[in-house]
C-alpha positions as CSV (number, residue, x, y, z in Angstrom):
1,X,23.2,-16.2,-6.9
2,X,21.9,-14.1,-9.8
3,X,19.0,-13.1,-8.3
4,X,21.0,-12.7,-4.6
5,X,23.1,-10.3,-5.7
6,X,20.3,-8.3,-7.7
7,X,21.9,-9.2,-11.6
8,X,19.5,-9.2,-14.3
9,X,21.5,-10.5,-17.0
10,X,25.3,-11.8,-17.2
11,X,28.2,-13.0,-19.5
12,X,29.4,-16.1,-18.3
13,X,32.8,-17.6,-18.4
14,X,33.1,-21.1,-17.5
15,X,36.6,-23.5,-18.0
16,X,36.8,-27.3,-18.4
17,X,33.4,-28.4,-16.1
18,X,32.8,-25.0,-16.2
19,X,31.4,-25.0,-19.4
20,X,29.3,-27.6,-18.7
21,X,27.9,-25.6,-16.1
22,X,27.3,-22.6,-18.4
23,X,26.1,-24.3,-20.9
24,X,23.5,-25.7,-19.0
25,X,22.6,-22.6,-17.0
26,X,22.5,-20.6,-20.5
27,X,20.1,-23.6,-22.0
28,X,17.6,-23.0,-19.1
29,X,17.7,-19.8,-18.3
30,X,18.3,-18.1,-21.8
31,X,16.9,-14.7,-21.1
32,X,19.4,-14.1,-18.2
33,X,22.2,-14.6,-20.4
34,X,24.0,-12.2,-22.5
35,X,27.2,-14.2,-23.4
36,X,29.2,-16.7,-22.9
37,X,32.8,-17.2,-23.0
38,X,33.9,-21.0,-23.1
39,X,37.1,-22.1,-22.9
40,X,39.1,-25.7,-22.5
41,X,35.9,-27.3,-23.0
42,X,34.8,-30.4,-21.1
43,X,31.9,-31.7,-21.1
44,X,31.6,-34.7,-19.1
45,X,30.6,-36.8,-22.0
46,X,31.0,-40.6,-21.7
47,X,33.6,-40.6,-24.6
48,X,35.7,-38.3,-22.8
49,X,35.7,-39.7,-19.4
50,X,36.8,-42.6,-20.9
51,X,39.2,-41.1,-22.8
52,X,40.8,-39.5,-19.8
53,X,40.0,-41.9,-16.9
54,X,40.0,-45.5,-19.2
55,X,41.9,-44.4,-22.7
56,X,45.4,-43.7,-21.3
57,X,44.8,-39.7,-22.0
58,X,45.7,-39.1,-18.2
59,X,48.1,-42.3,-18.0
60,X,50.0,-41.2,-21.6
61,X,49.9,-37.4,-21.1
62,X,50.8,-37.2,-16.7
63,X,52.2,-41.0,-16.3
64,X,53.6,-40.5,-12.6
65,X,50.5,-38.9,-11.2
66,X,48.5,-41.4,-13.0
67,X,51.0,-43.9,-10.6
68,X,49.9,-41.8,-8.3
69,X,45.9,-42.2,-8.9
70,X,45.9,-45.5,-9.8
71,X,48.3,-46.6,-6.7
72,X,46.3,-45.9,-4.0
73,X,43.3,-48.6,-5.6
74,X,43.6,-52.3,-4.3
75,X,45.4,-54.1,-7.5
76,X,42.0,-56.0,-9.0
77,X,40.3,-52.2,-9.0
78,X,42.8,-50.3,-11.0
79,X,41.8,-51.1,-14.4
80,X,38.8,-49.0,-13.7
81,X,39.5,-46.3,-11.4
82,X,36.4,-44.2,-12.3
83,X,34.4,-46.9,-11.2
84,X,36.5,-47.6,-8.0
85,X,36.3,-44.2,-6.7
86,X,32.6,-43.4,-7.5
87,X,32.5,-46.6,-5.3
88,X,34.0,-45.0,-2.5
89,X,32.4,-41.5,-3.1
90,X,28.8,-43.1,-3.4
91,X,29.7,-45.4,0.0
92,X,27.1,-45.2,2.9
93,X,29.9,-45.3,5.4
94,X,32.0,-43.0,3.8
């Protein structure tokens, strides 16, 4: 996209898996980067999955659109709903 639109160096601004996305693009391609401005920073760690998807941060913090989430899982898949839905996104007939 950088090199598309003819940029030879940018600030980035990433949010949540955003930053993740900077972050990465900044490691690699350091000399195309002049800044970065990070904010509500997620990255995708194990620790904070689970914390979100497995810890009750989602359930405790948003309770009826984790009702929501969880609901729509067959009863013996719902203790693990990251798990249930990579299932179905990693499917071959999905």
């Amino acid at each position: 996209l950088r090199e598309a639109l003819g940029v030879d160096s940018w600030l980035l601004f990433g949010g949540s898996w955003g930053v993740a996305l900077s972050l990465s693009y900044a490691s690699r391609h350091p000399a195309r980067v002049w800044g970065l401005v990070l904010r509500g920073v997620f990255l995708g760690r194990r620790e904070e999955v689970n914390w979100l998807y497995r810890g009750g941060g989602a359930a405790s913090l948003f309770p009826r659109q984790w009702e929501d989430f969880v609901g729509r899982l067959p009863e013996g898949e719902r203790h693990d709903p990251v798990a249930a839905y990579a299932a179905r996104l990693c499917a071959c007939d999905a």
